[in-house]
C-alpha positions in Angstrom: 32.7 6.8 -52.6 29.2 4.7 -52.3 26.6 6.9 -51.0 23.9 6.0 -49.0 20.7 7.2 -48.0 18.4 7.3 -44.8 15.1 9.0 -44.2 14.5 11.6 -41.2 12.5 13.2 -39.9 13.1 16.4 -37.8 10.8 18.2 -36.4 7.7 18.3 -38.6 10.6 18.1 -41.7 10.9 15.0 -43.7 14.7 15.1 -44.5 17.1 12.5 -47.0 20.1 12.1 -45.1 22.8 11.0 -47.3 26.3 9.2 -45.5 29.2 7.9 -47.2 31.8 5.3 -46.2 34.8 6.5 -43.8 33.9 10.4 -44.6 33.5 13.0 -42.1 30.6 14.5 -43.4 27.1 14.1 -44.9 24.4 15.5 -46.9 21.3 16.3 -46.0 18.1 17.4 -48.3 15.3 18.6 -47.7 12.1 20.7 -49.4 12.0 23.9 -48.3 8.3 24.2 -47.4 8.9 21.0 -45.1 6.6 18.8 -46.8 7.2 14.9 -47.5 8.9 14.2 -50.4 8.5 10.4 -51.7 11.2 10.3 -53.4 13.1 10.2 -49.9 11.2 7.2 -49.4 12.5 5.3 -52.1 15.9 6.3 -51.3 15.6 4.9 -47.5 18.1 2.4 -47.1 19.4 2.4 -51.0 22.1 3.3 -52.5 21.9 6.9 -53.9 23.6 8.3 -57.4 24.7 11.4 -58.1 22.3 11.7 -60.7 19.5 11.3 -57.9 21.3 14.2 -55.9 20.9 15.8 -59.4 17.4 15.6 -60.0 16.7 17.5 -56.4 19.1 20.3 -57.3 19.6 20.4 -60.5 21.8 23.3 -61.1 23.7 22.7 -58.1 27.3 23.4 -59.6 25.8 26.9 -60.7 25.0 27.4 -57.1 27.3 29.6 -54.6 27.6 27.7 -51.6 26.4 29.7 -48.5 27.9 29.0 -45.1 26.3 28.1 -42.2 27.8 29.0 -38.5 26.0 27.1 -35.6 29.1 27.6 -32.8 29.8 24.3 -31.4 27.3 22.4 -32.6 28.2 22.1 -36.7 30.3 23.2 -39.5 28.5 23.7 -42.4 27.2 25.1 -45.9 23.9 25.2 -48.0 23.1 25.4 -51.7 19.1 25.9 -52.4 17.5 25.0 -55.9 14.2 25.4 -56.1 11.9 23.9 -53.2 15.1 21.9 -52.3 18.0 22.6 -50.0 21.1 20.8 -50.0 23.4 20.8 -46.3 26.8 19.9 -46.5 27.3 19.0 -42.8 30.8 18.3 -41.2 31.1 16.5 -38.2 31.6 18.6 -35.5 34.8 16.6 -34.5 36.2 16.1 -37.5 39.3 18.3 -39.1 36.9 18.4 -42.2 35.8 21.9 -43.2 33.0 22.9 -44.9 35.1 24.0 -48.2 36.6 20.4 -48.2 33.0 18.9 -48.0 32.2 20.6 -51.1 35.5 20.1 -53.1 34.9 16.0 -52.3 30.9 16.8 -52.8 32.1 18.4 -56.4 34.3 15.4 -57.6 31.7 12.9 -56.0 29.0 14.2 -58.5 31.4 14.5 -61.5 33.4 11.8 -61.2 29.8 9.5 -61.2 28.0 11.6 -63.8 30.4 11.0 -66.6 
């Protein structure tokens, strides 16, 4: 899977956006007190590692994955680490659920960080 990221901004949030080839969802990053992160910036357009996705959450596979239930609108869960959060988002018409996300999520960050 080759990861790539994008930089958003949403609302008055600066948020990493992080799509993968032929995959029906994405992650998205973001600090938790809303502010810019410039990190995000340098990952705009580049290819992104798990390693990077490491250094925002670092004990993500410690985490419990909490779900998030927007009716309609998306399918997804959260892990927060510090002043980062981490979405798992599944696109809304997509057969992908949110536990899928994170078993490909999981193997994604292993299979790269060996």
């Amino acid at each position: 899977m080759i990861a790539k990221g994008k930089m958003n901004i949403i609302g008055e949030s600066v948020h990493l956006e992080i799509d993968f080839e032929n995959c029906d969802w994405f992650i998205n990053i973001r600090r938790i007190d809303m502010k810019d992160d410039k990190r995000f910036d340098a990952l705009n357009n580049q290819e992104v590692y798990p390693a990077q996705i490491a250094e925002f959450v670092p004990n993500w596979q410690n985490l419990e994955w909490q779900h998030v239930s927007i009716e309609g609108i998306s399918k997804e869960v959260y892990i927060q680490d510090g002043d980062y959060k981490l979405n798992l988002i599944c696109l809304k018409e997509s057969q992908v659920d949110p536990d899928t996300a994170i078993q490909e999520f999981t193997k994604f960050m292993t299979n790269k960080l060996k």
